[in-house]
N, C-alpha and C positions, 0 to 999 in steps of 0.2 A: 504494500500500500504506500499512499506517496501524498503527502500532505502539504500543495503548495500555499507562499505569502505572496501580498501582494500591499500595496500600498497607498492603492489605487481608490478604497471603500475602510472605511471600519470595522464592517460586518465580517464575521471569521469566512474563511473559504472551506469548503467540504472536504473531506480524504477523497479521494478518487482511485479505482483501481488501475489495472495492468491495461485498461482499454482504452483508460481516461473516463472512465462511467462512476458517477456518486456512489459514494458508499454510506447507506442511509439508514435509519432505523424502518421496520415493515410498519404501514401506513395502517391506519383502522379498517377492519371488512369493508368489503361495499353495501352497502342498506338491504338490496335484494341480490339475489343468484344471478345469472351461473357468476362464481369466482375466478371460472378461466376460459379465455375466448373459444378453447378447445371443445368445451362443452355447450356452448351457442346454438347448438341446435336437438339440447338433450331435450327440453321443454315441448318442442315443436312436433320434433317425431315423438312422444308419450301423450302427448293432447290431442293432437291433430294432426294423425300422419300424414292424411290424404291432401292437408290445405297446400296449396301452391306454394311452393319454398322462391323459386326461382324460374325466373321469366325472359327467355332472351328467342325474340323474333317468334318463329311456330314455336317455339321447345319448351316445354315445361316442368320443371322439374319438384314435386310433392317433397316434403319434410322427410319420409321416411324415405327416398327415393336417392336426395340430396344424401343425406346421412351415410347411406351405404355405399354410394360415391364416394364422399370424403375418406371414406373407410378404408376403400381398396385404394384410391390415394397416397391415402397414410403405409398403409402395405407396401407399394411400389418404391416409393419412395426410400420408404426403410433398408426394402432391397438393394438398392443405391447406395446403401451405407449412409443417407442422411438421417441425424441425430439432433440428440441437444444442443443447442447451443451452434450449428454449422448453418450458413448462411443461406439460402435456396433465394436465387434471384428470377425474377417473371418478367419479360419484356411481349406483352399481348394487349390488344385492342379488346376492350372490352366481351368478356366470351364463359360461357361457363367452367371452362374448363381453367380460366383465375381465379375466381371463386374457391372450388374445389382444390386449388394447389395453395391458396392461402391458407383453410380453412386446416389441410392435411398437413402444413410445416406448421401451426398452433397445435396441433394433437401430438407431435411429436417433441413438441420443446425448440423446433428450428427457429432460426432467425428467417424472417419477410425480407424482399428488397425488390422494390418493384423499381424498374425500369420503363421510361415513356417512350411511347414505340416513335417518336416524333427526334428522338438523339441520335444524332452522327455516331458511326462506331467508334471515334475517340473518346465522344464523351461516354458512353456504352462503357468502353473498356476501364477509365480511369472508374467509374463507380464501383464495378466489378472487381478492381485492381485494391482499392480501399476497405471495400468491406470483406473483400478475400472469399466473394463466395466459391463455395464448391459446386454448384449447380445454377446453369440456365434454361430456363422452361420459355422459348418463344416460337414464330412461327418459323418456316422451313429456307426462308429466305434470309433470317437472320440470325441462321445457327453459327455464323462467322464472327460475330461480336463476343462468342463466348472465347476465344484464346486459347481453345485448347482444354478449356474445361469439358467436365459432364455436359451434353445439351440432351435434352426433351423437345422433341417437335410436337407442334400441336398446327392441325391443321382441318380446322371443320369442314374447308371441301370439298374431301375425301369421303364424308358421309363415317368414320370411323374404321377406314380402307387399313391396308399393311405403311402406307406413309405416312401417318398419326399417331406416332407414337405413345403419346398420353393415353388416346383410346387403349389400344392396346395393352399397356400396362395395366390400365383398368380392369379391362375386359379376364386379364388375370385374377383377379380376385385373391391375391395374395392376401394373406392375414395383416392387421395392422398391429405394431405392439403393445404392450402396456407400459404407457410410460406418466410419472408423477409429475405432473409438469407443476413448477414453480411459475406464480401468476407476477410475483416481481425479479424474475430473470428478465433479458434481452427475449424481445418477441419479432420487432421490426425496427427495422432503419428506415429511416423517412431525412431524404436529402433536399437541404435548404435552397430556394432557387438559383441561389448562385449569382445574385446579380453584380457582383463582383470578385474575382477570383475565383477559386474551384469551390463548392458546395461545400458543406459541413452535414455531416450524416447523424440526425437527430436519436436517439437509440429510443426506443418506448417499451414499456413491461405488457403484459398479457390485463394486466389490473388496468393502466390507465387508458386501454383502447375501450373498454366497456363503460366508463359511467357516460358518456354522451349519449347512448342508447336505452340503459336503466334509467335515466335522471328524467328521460323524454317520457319514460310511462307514464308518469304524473303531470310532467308541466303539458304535455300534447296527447292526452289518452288515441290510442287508436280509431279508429273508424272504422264499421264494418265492410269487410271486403276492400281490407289498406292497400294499394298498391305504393311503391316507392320507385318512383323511375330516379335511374344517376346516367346522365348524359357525359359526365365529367370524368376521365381515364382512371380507372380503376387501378393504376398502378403508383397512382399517388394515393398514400397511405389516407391520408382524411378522407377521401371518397370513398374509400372498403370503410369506413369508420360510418361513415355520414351516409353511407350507400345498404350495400349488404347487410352489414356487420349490423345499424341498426334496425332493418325492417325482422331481421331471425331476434331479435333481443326484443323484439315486442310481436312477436309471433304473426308479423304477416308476412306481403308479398313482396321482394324484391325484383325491379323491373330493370334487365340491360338494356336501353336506347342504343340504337344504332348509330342515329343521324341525328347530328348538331347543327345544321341548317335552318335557318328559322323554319321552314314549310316540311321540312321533314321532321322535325321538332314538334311542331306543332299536331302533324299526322299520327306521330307515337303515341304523343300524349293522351289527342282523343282516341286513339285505337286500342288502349290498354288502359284506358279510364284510371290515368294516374293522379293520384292524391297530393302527392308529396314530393319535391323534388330541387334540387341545390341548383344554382344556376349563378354564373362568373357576369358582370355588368355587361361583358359587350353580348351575350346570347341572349338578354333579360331587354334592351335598345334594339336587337335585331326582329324579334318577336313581337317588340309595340311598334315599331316603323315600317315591319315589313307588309304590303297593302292586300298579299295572298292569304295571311295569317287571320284570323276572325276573330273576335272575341269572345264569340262561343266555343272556338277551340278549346280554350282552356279552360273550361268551365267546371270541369272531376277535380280542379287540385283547392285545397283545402287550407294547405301550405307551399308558399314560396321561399325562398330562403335568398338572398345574392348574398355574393361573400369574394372575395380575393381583390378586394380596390376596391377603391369608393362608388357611390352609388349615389351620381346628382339625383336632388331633391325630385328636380322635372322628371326624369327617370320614373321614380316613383309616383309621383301624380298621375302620366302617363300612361303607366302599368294599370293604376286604381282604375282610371276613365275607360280604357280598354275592356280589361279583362272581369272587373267590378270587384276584386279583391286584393287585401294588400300584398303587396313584398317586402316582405320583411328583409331590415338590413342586420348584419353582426358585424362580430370581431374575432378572429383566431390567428395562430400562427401553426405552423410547422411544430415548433417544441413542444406544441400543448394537448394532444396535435392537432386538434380542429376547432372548433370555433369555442371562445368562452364567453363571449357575450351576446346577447339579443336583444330586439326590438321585441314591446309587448304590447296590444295592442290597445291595453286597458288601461296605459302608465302613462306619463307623459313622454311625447316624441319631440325630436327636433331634428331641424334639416343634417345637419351636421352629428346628430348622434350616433352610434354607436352599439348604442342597446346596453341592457345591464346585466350583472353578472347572471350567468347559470348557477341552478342552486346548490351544487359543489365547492364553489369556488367564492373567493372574494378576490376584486379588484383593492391593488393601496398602488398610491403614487409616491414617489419621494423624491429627492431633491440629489443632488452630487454626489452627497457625502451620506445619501438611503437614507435619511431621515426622512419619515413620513411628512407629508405636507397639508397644509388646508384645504378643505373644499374648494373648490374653483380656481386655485393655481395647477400651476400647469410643471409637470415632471415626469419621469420617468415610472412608464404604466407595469409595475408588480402583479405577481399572479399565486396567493398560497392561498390552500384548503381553507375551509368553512372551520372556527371553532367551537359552532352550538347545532345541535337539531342534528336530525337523523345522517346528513355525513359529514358530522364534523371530523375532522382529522384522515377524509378516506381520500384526496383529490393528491395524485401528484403529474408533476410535470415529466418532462422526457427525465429518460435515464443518463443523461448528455450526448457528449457530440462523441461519435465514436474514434476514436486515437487522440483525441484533442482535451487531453486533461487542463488543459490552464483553459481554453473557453468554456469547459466544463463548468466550473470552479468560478470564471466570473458568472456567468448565466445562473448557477444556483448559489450566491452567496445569499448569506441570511435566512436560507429554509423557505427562499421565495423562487420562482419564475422572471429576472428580470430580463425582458423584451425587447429592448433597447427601442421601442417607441415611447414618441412624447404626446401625455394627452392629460385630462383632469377630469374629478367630475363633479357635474355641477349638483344643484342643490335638492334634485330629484335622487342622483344615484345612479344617472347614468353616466356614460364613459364618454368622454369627447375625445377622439384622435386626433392631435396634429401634425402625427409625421414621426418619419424616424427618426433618432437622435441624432445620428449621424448624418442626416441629411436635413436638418435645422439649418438655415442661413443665416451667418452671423456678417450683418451691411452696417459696416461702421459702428460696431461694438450696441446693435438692434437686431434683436432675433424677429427671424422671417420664419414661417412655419408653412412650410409648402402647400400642403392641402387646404389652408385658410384662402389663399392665393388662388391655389384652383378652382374653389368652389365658385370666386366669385367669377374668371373665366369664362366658366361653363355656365354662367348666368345668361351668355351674353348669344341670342340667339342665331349668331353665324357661324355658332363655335361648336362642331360635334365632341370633338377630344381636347386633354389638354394635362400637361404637365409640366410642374414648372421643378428646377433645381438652381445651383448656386455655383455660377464661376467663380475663378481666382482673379481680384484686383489687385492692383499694385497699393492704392490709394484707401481704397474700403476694407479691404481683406478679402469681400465676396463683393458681388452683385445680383440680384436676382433676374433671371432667362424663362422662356419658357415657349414649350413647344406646340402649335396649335396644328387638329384638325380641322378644316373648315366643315361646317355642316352645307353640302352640295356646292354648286360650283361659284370660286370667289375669286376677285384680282386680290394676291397675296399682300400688295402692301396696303389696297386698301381697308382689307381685313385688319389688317396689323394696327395700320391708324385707328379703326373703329374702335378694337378692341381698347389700347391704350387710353383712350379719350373714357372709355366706358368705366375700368379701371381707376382712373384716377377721382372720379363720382363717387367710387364705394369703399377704397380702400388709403393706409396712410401710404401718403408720398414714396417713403421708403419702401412699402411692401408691392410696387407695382414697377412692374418688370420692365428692365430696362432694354433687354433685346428682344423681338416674337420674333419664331420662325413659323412658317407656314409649312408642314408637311401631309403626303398623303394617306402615312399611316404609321402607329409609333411601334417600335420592336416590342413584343413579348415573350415571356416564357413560358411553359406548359402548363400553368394556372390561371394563365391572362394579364397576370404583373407585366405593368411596363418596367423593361429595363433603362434604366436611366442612363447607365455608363454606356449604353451606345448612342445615344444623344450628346453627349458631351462634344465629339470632335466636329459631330455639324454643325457647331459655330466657328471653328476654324474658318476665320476669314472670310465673315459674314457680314 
């Protein structure tokens, strides 16, 4: 064990082991079962074998059905010599046969690592290269990203032919073992977007993937005949979380979407009369703008959720007038791993909010030096367990960053989640975002808070997108920039004028951007985040 100092904080820093993963006292139970995701679907096949577990296109697959899948899974796999604690990496388009190979490395004690079938094989390798898996499970064309590892083809157009190897493995029905799986070991790595440098591989236990799905039985009871559609790549760990993981933890249907296009989107949704379903800002702007889309389409869902960036206010009005129900905004990160706060509809809202905390968890803000703060300033947003009521003491964060014991160690100092975003909350108890820490504008010794900026932006009706950051001055130290979508077709510097003039109406002097650039569309990463650090050189000599 290895117990770093720093100088940095007050707060003591954690022991971390030989991975760089916290070495922590075991957390209070969770309030209701299952205690480990491996058993996620004991409830379903003993209640209701026959209800639909899982739904992907014609295919359907029952509780008890699923179950014995996972089962011979678990079997195959074992055969392969994968174990406790060995990494099994999945690089698939959304497909039942991810499900089933996630669902079969939690029964066995393996480590998760999903892979986005959208990465270059560089970035493919270095992930693979980090986490040291021993296994890749994708499809037949991109058995080459493995390096020589074990691969698994999985290839549904074979109908379950001798080229589908997963079928076939199945179709063995090898025994699965008996294995004690500990619900606070390593269960999956969830890689940070990377928007500068190489990613950082979040570690999460078997214990913290579950309360997002128990916690919903109460605050969102089910509905009869729930469907859950997740449109959003199942190999980003929050989506098995926010997806599958939670429609089996409340015993209904999970639905795999095909098509992410707004009119194929739409066509899903009504054709699988889905309830329930997670959606990134720009799928949530393509479905209210687009003129084939109806607003009867979406009339089955009961909840919306957007999440991975902000979500203009207009946005949501928009939504409302459309579709006649709200969407709901949050807040989550990667380390947590998926969202910890919400909009409610019964609370008070505001354009800019955030939603408040889920009932696991408390949001604290603190200042430099972690000293908690007062309501309505503005600091760094903290994330520890509940200390009253049925989970107090059960919520914890990632297990750290895997090989990286000093960001370990800052990340959980003080027995908290800290985020390195800046936000406050105000006198209701919700959470106000301003931005990352790191990405705060400091313009002649005045902080600039980037999403305060953009909201107003995106006020400005010829503006579809918009993000703003902070060059280097000689003179100020920063400046504030920002980069505009035009909403349909505009002369660039007219826009640019418009927009400025409109700016300087709403905001102070300092907080309005001294350069616009006009672009046609801003880079993303596999969750929708704009990357900012590839904005940066298009001002080069602007």
């Amino acid at each position: 064990m290895t117990v770093l100092t720093s100088t940095f904080v007050p707060h003591p820093l954690p022991e971390v082991d030989a991975h760089g993963l916290v070495v922590r006292s075991t957390p209070a139970p969770l309030p209701e079962g299952p205690s480990t995701v491996s058993a996620c679907l004991e409830a379903g096949r003993r209640d209701h074998p026959d209800r639909p577990a899982l739904v992907w296109n014609d295919s359907t697959l029952t509780y008890s059905e699923l179950d014995t899948r996972v089962a011979a899974a678990a079997g195959a796999l074992a055969s392969l010599g994968i174990g406790p604690g060995d990494r099994v990496a999945c690089s698939l388009p959304n497909r039942p046969a991810l499900v089933e190979a996630f669902l079969a490395t939690q029964r066995l004690g393996a480590v998760w690592l999903g892979i986005n079938t959208n990465l270059v094989a560089d970035e493919a390798h270095w992930l693979l290269d980090d986490a040291g898996a021993r296994l890749l499970i994708t499809d037949p064309d991109r058995l080459a990203i493995g390096g020589g590892r074990l691969t698994i083809a999985v290839d549904p157009t074979t109908d379950g032919g001798a080229d589908d190897e997963w079928a076939v493995l199945l179709d063995a029905g090898l025994p699965a073992p008996t294995v004690e799986v500990d619900p606070q070991a390593p269960a999956a790595i969830a890689y940070t977007s990377g928007t500068t440098g190489r990613p950082k591989g979040a570690v999460h236990s078997q214990h913290n993937l579950l309360w997002p799905g128990i916690s919903s039985r109460h605050a969102y009871p089910a509905v009869d005949g729930e469907h859950h559609g997740t449109a959003l790549a199942l190999t980003i760990l929050n989506m098995l979380v926010l997806g599958p993981l939670w429609a089996f933890l409340r015993g209904t249907t999970a639905v795999l979407l095909e098509r992410t296009d707004p009119v194929g989107l739409a066509t899903e949704v009504r054709r699988h009369r889905i309830n329930r379903i997670t959606l990134v800002p720009t799928m949530a702007h393509d479905l209210v703008a687009h003129a084939d889309v109806d607003g009867g389409d979406l009339a089955t869902l009961t909840q919306t959720i957007i999440g991975a960036g902000h979500t203009p206010a207009a946005l949501r009005t928009a939504w409302l007038e459309k579709f006649g129900s709200r969407a709901l905004v949050g807040y989550g990160l990667t380390e947590a791993p998926t969202g910890v706060t919400r909009e409610h509809v019964d609370r008070p809202m505001r354009d800019d909010g955030a939603g408040y905390p889920l009932e696991p968890l408390r949001v604290v803000i603190v200042d430099d030096d972690d000293r908690e703060v007062p309501g309505g300033e503005t600091g760094e947003v903290c994330l520890a367990p509940v200390t009253e009521g049925r989970w107090a003491g059960t919520w914890t964060p990632m297990l750290g960053y895997w090989n990286s014991g000093e960001a370990t160690a800052e990340a959980l100092r003080g027995e908290m989640l800290h985020t390195g975003d800046l936000g406050l909350l105000d006198e209701n108890g919700q959470l106000v975002i301003r931005g990352r820490r790191t990405e705060m504008i400091l313009r002649g010794g005045a902080n600039v808070y980037p999403l305060e900026v953009e909201r107003v932006l995106l006020e400005h009706p010829g503006v579809e997108e918009a993000v703003v950051l902070g060059l280097p001055d000689e003179r100020l130290g920063e400046v504030v920039v920002a980069c505009l979508v035009p909403a349909g077709s505009a002369d660039p510097q007219a826009l640019a004028d418009g927009v400025t003039t409109f700016c300087r109406d709403r905001l102070a002097r300092y907080k309005v951007p001294e350069r616009l650039l006009v672009v046609d569309s801003l880079p993303r990463n596999a969750m929708g985040k704009v990357v900012k650090a590839e904005l940066v050189p298009r001002f080069d000599g602007s």
